[in-house]
mmJSON file of the N, C-alpha and C atoms, coordinates in Angstrom:
{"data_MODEL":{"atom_site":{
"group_PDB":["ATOM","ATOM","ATOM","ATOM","ATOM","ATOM","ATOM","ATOM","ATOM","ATOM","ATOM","ATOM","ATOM","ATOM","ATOM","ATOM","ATOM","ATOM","ATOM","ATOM","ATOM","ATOM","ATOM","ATOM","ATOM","ATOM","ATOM","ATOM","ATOM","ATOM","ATOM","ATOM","ATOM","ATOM","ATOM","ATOM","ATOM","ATOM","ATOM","ATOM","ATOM","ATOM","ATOM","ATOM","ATOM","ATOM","ATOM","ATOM","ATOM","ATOM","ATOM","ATOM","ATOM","ATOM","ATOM","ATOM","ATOM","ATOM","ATOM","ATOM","ATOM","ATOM","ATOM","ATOM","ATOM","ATOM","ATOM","ATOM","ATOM","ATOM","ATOM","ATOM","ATOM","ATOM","ATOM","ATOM","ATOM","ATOM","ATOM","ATOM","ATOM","ATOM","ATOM","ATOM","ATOM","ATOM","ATOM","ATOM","ATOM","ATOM","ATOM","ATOM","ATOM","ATOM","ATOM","ATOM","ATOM","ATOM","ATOM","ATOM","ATOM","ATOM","ATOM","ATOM","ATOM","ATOM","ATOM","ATOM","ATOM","ATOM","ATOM","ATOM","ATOM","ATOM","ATOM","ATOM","ATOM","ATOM","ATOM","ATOM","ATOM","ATOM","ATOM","ATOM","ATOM","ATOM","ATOM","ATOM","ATOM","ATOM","ATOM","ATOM","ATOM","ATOM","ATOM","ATOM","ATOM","ATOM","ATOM","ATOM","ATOM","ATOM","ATOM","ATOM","ATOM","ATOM","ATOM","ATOM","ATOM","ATOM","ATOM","ATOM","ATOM","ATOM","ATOM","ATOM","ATOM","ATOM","ATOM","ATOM","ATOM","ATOM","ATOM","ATOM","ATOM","ATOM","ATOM","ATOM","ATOM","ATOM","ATOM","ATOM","ATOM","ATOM","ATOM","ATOM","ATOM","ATOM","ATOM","ATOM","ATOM","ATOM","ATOM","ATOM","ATOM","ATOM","ATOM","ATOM","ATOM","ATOM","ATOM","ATOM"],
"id":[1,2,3,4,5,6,7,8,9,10,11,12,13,14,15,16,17,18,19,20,21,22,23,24,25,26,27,28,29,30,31,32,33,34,35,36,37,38,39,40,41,42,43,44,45,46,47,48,49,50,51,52,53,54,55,56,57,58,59,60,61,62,63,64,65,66,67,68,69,70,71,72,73,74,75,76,77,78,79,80,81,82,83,84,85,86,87,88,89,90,91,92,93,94,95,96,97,98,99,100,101,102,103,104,105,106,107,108,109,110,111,112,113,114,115,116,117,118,119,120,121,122,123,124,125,126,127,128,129,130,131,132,133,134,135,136,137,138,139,140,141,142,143,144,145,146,147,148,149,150,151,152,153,154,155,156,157,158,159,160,161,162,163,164,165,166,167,168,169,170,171,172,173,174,175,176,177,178,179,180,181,182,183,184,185,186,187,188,189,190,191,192],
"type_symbol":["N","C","C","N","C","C","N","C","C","N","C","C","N","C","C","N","C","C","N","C","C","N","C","C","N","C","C","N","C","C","N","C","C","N","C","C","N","C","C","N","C","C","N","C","C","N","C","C","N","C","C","N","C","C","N","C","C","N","C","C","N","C","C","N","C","C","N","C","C","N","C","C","N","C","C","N","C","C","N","C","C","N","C","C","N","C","C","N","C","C","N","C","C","N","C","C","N","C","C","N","C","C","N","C","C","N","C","C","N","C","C","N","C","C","N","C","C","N","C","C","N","C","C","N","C","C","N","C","C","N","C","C","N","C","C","N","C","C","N","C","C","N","C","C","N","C","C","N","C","C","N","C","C","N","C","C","N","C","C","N","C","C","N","C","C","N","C","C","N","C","C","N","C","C","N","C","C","N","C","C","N","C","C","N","C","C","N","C","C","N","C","C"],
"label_atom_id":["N","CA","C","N","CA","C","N","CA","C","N","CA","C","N","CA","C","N","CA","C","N","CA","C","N","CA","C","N","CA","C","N","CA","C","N","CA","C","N","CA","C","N","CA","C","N","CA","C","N","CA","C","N","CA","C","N","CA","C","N","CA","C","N","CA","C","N","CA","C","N","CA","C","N","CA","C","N","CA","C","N","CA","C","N","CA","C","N","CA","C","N","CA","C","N","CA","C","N","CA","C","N","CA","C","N","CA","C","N","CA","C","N","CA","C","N","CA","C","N","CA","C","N","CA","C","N","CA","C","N","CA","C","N","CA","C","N","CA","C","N","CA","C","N","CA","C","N","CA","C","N","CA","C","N","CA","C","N","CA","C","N","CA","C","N","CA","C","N","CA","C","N","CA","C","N","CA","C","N","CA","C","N","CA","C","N","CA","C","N","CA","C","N","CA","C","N","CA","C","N","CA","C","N","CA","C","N","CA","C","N","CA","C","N","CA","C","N","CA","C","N","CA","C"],
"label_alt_id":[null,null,null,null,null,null,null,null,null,null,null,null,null,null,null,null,null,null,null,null,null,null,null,null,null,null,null,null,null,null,null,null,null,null,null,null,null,null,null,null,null,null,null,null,null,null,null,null,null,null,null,null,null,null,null,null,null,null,null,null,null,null,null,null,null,null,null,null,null,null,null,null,null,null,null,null,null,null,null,null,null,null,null,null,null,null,null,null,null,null,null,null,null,null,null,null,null,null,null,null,null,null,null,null,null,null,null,null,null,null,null,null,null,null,null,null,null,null,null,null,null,null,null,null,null,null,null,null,null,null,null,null,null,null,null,null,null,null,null,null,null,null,null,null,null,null,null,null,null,null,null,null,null,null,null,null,null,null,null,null,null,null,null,null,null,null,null,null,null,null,null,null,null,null,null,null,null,null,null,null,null,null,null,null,null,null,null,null,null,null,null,null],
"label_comp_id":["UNK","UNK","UNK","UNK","UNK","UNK","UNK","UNK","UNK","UNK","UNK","UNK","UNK","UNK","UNK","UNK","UNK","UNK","UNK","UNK","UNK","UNK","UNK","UNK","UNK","UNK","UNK","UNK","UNK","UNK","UNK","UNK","UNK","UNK","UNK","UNK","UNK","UNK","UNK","UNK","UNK","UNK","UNK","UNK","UNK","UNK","UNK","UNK","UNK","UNK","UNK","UNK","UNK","UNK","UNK","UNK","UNK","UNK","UNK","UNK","UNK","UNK","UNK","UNK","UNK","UNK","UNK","UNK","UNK","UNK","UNK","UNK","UNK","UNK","UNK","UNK","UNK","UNK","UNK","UNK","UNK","UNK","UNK","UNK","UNK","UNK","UNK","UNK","UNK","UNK","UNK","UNK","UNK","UNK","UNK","UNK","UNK","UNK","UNK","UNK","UNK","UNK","UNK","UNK","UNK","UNK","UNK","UNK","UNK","UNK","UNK","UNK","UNK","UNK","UNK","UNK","UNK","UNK","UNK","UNK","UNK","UNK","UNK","UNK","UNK","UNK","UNK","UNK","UNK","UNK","UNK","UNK","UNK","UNK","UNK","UNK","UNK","UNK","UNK","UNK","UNK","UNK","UNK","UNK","UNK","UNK","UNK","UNK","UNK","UNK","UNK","UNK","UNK","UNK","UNK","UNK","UNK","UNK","UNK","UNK","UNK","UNK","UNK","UNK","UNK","UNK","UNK","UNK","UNK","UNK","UNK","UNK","UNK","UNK","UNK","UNK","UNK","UNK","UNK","UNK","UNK","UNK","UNK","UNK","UNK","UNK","UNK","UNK","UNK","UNK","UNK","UNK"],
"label_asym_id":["A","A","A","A","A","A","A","A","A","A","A","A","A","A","A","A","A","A","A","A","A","A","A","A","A","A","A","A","A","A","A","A","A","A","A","A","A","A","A","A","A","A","A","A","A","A","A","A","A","A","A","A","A","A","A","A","A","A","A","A","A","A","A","A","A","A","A","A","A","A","A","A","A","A","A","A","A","A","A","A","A","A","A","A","A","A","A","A","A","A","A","A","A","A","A","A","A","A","A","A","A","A","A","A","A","A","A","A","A","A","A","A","A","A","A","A","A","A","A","A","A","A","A","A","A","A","A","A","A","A","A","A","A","A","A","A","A","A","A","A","A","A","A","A","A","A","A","A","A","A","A","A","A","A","A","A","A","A","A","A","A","A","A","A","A","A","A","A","A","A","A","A","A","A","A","A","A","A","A","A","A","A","A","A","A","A","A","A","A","A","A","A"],
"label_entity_id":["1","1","1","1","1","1","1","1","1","1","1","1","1","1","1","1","1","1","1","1","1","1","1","1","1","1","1","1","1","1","1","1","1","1","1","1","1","1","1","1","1","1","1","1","1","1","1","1","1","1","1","1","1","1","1","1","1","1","1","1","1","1","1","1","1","1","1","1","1","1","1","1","1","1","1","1","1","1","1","1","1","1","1","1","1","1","1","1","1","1","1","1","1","1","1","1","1","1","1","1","1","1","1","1","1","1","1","1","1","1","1","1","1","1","1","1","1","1","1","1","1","1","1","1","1","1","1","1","1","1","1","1","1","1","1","1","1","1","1","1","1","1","1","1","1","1","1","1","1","1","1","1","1","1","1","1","1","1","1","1","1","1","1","1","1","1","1","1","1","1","1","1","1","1","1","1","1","1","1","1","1","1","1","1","1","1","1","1","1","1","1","1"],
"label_seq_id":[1,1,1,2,2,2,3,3,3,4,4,4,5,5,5,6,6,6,7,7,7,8,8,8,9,9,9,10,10,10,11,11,11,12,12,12,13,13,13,14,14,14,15,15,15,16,16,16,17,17,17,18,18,18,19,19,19,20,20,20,21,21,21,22,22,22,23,23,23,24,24,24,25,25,25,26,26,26,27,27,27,28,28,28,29,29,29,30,30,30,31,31,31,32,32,32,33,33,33,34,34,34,35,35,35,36,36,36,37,37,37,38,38,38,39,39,39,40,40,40,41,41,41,42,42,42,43,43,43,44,44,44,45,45,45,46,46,46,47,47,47,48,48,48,49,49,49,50,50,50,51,51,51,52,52,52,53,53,53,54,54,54,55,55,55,56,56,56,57,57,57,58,58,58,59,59,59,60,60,60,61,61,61,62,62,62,63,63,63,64,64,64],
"pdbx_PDB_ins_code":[null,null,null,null,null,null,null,null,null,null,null,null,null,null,null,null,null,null,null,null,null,null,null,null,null,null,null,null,null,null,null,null,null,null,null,null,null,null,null,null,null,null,null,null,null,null,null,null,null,null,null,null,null,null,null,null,null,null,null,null,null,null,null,null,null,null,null,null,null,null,null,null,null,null,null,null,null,null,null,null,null,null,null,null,null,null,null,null,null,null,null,null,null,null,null,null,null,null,null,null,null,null,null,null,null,null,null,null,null,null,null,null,null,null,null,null,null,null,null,null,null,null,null,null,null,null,null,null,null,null,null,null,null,null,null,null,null,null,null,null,null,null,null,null,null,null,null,null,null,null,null,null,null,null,null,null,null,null,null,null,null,null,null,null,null,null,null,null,null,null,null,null,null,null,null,null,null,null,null,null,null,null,null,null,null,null,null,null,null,null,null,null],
"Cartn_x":[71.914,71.213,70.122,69.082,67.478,67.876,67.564,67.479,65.979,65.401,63.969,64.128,63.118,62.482,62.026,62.011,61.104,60.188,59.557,58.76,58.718,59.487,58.902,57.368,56.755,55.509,55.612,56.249,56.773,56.643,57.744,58.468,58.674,58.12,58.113,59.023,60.076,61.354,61.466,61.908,62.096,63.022,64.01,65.063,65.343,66.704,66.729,67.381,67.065,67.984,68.264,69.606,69.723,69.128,68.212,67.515,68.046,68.566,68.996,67.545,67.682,66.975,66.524,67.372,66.33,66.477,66.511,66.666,65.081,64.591,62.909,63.219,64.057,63.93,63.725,62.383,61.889,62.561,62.531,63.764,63.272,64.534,64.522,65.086,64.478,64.526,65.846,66.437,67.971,67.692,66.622,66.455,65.813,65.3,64.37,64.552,64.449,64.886,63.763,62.283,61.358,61.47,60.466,61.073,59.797,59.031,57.68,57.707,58.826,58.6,57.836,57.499,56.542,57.579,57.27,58.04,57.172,58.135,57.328,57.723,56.771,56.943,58.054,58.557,59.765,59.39,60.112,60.695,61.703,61.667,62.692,62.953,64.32,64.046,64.607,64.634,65.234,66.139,66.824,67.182,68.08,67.835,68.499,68.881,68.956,69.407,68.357,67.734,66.86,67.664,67.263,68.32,67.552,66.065,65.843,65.621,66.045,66.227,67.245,68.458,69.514,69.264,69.763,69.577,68.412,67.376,66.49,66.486,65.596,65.163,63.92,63.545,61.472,62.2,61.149,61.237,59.644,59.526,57.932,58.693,56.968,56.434,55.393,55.755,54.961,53.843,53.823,52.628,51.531,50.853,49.206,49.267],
"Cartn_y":[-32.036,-31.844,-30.805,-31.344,-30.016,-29.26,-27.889,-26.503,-26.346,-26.291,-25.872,-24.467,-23.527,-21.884,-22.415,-21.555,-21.55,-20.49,-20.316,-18.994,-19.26,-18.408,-18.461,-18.119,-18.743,-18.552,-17.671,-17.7,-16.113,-15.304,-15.106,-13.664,-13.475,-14.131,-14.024,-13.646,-13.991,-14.364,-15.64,-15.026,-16.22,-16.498,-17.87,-18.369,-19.55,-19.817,-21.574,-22.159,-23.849,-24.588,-25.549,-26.67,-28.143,-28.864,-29.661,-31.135,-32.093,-33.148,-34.398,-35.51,-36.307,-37.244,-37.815,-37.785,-38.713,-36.966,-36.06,-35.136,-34.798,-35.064,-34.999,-33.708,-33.086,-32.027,-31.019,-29.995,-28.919,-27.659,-26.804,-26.076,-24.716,-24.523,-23.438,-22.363,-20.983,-19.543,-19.217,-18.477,-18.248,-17.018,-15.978,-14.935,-14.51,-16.043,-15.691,-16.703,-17.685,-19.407,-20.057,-19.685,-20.671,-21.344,-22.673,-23.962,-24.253,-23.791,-23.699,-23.511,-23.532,-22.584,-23.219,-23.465,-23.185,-23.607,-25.003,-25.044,-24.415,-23.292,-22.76,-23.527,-23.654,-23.615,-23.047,-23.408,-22.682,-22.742,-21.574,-21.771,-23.146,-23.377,-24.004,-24.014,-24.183,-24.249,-25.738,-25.863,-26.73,-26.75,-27.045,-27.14,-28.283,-28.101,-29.564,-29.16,-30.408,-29.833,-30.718,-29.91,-30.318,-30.654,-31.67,-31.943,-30.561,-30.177,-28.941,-27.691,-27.311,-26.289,-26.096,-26.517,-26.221,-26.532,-25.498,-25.488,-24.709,-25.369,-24.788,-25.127,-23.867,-23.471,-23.503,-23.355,-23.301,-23.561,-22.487,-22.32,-22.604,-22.765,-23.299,-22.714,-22.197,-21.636,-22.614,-22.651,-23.303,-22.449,-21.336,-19.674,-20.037,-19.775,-19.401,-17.781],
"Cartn_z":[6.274,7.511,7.303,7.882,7.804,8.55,8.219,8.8,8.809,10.296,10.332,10.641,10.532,10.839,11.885,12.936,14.776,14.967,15.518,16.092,17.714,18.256,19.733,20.396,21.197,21.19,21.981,23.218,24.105,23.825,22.865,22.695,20.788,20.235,18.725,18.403,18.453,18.298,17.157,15.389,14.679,15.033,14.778,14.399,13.61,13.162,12.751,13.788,13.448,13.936,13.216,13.111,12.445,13.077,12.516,13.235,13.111,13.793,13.243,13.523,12.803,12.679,14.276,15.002,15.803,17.002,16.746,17.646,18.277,19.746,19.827,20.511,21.085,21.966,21.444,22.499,21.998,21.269,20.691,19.885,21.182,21.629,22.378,21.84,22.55,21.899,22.418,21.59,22.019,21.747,22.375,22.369,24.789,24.457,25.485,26.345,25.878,26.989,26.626,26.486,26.258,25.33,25.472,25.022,24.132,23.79,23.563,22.025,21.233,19.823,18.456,18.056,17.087,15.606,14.909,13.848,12.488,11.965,10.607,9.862,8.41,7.066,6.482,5.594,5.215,3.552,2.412,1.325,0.922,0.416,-0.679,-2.066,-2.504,-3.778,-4.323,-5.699,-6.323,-7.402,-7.725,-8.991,-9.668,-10.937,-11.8,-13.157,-13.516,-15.385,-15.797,-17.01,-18.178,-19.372,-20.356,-21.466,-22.399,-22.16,-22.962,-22.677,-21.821,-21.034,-20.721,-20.321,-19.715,-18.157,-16.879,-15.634,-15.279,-14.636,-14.225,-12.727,-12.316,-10.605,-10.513,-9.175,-8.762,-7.5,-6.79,-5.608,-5.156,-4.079,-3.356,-1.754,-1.809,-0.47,0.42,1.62,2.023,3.0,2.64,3.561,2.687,3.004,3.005,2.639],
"occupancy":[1.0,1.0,1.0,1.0,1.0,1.0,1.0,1.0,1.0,1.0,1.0,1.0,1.0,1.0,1.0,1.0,1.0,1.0,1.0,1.0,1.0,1.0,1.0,1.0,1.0,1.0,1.0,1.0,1.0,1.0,1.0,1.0,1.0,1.0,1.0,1.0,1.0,1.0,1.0,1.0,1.0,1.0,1.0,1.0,1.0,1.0,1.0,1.0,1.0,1.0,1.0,1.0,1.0,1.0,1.0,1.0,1.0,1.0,1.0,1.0,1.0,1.0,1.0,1.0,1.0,1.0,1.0,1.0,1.0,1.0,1.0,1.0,1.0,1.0,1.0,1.0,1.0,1.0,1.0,1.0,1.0,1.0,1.0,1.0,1.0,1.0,1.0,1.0,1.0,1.0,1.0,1.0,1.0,1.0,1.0,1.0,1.0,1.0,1.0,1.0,1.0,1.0,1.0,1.0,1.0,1.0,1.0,1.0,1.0,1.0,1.0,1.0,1.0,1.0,1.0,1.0,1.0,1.0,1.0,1.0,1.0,1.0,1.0,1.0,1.0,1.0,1.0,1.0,1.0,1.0,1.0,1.0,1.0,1.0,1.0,1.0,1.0,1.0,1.0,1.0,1.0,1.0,1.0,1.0,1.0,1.0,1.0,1.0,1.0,1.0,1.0,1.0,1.0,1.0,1.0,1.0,1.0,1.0,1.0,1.0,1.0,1.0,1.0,1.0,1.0,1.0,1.0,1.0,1.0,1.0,1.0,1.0,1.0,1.0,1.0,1.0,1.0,1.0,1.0,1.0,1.0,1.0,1.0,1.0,1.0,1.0,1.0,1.0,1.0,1.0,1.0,1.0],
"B_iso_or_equiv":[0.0,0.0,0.0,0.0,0.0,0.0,0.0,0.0,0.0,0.0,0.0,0.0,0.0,0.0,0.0,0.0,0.0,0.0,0.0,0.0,0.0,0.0,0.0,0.0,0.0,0.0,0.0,0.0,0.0,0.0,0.0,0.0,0.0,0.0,0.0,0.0,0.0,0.0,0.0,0.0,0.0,0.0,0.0,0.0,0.0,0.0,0.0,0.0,0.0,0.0,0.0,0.0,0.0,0.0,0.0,0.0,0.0,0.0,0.0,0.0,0.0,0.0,0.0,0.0,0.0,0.0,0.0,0.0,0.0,0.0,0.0,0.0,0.0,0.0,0.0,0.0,0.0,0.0,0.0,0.0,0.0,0.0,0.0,0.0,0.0,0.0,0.0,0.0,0.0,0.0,0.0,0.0,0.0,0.0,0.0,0.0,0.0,0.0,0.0,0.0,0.0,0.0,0.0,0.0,0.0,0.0,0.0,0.0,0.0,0.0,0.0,0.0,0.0,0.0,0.0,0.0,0.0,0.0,0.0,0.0,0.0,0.0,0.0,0.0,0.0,0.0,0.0,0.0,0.0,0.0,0.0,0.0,0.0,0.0,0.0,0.0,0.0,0.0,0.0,0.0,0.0,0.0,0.0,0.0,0.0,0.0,0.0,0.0,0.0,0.0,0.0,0.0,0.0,0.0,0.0,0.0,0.0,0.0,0.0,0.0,0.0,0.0,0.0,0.0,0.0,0.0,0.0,0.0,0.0,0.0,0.0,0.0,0.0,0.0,0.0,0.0,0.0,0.0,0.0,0.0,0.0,0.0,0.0,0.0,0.0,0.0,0.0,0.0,0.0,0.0,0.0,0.0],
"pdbx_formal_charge":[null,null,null,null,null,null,null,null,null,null,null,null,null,null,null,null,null,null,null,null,null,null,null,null,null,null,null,null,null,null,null,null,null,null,null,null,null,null,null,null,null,null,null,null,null,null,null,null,null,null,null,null,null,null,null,null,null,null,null,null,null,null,null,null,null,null,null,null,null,null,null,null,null,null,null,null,null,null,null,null,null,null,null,null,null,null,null,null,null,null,null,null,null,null,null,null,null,null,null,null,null,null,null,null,null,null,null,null,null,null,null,null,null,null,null,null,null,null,null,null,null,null,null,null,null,null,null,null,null,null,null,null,null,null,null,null,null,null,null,null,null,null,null,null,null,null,null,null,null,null,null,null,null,null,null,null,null,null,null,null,null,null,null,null,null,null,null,null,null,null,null,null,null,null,null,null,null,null,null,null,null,null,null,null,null,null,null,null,null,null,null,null],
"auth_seq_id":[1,1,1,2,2,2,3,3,3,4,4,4,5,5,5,6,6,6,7,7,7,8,8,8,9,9,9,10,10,10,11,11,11,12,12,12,13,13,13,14,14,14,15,15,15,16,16,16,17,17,17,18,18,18,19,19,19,20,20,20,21,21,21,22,22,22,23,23,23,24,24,24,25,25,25,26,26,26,27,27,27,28,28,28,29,29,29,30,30,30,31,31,31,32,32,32,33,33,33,34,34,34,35,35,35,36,36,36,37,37,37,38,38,38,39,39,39,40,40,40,41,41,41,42,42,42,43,43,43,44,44,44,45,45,45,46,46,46,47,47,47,48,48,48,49,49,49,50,50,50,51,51,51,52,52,52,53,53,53,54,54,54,55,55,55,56,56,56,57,57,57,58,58,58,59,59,59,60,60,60,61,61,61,62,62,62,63,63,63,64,64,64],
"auth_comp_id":["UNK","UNK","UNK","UNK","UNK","UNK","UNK","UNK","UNK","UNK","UNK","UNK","UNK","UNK","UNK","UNK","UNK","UNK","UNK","UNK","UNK","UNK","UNK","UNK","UNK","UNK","UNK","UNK","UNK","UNK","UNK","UNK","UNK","UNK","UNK","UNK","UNK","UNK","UNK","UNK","UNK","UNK","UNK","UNK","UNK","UNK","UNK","UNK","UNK","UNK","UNK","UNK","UNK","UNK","UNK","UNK","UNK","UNK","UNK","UNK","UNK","UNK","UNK","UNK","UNK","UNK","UNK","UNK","UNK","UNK","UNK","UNK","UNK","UNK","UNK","UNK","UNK","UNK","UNK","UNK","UNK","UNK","UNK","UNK","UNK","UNK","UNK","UNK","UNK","UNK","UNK","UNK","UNK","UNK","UNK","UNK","UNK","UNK","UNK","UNK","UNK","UNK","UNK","UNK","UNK","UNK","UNK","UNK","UNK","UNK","UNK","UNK","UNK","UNK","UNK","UNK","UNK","UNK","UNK","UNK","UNK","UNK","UNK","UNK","UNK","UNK","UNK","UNK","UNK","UNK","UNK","UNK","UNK","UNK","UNK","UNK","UNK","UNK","UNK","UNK","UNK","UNK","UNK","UNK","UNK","UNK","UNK","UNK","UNK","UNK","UNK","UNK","UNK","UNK","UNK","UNK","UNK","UNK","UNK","UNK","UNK","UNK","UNK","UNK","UNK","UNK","UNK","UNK","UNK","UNK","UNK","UNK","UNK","UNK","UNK","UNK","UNK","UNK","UNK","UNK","UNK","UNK","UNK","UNK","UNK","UNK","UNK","UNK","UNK","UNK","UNK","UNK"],
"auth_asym_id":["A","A","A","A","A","A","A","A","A","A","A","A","A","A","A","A","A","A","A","A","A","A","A","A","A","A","A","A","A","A","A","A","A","A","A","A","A","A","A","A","A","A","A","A","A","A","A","A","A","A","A","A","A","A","A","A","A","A","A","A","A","A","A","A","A","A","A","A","A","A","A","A","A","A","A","A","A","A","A","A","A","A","A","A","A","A","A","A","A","A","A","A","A","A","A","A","A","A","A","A","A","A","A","A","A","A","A","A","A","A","A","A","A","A","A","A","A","A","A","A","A","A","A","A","A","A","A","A","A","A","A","A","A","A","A","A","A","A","A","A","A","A","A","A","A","A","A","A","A","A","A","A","A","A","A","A","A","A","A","A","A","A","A","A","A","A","A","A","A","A","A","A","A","A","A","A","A","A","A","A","A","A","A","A","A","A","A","A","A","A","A","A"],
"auth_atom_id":["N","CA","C","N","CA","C","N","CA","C","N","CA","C","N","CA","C","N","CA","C","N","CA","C","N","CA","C","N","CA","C","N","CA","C","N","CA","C","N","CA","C","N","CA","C","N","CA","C","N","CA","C","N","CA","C","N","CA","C","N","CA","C","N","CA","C","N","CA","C","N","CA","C","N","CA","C","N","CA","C","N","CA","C","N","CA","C","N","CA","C","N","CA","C","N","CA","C","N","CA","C","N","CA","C","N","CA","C","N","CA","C","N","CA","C","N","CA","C","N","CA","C","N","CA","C","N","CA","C","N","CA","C","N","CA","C","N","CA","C","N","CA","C","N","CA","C","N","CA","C","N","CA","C","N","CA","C","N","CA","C","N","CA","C","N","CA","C","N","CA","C","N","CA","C","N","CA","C","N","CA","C","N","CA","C","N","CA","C","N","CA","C","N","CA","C","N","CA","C","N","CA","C","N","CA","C","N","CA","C","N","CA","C","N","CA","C","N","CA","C","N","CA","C"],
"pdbx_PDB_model_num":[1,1,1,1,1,1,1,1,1,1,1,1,1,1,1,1,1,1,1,1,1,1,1,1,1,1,1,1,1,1,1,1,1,1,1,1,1,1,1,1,1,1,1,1,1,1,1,1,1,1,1,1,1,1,1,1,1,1,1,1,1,1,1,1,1,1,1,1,1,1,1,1,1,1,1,1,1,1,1,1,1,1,1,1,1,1,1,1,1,1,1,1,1,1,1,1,1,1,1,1,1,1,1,1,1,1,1,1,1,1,1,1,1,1,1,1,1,1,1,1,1,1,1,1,1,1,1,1,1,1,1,1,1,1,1,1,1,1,1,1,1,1,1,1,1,1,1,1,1,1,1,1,1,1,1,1,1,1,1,1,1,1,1,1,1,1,1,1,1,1,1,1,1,1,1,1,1,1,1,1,1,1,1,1,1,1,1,1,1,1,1,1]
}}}
């Protein structure tokens, strides 16, 4: 299940939430009540096995 980052546009208030696939409703601030919030960019990382490397990671930003 996706975990999106929020920004309240209110009260700038980050948070997460789980999205499900067909979920359309606005992500509300569980700081403030507005419904208005703002989906950020988030980090991620990855990782796998290389047959020449062993286990490797990389992480990506999605900020400016």
């Amino acid at each position: 299940m996706p975990i999106f980052e929020f920004r309240c546009r209110k009260c700038g208030s980050q948070f997460e939430r789980v999205v499900l696939g067909a979920d359309n409703e606005p992500a509300k601030c569980p700081a403030c009540g507005a419904e208005n919030a703002e989906r950020l960019m988030s980090a991620f990382a990855s990782c796998g096995l290389s047959r020449s490397l062993g286990s490797s990671c990389a992480s990506s930003s999605g900020h400016s």
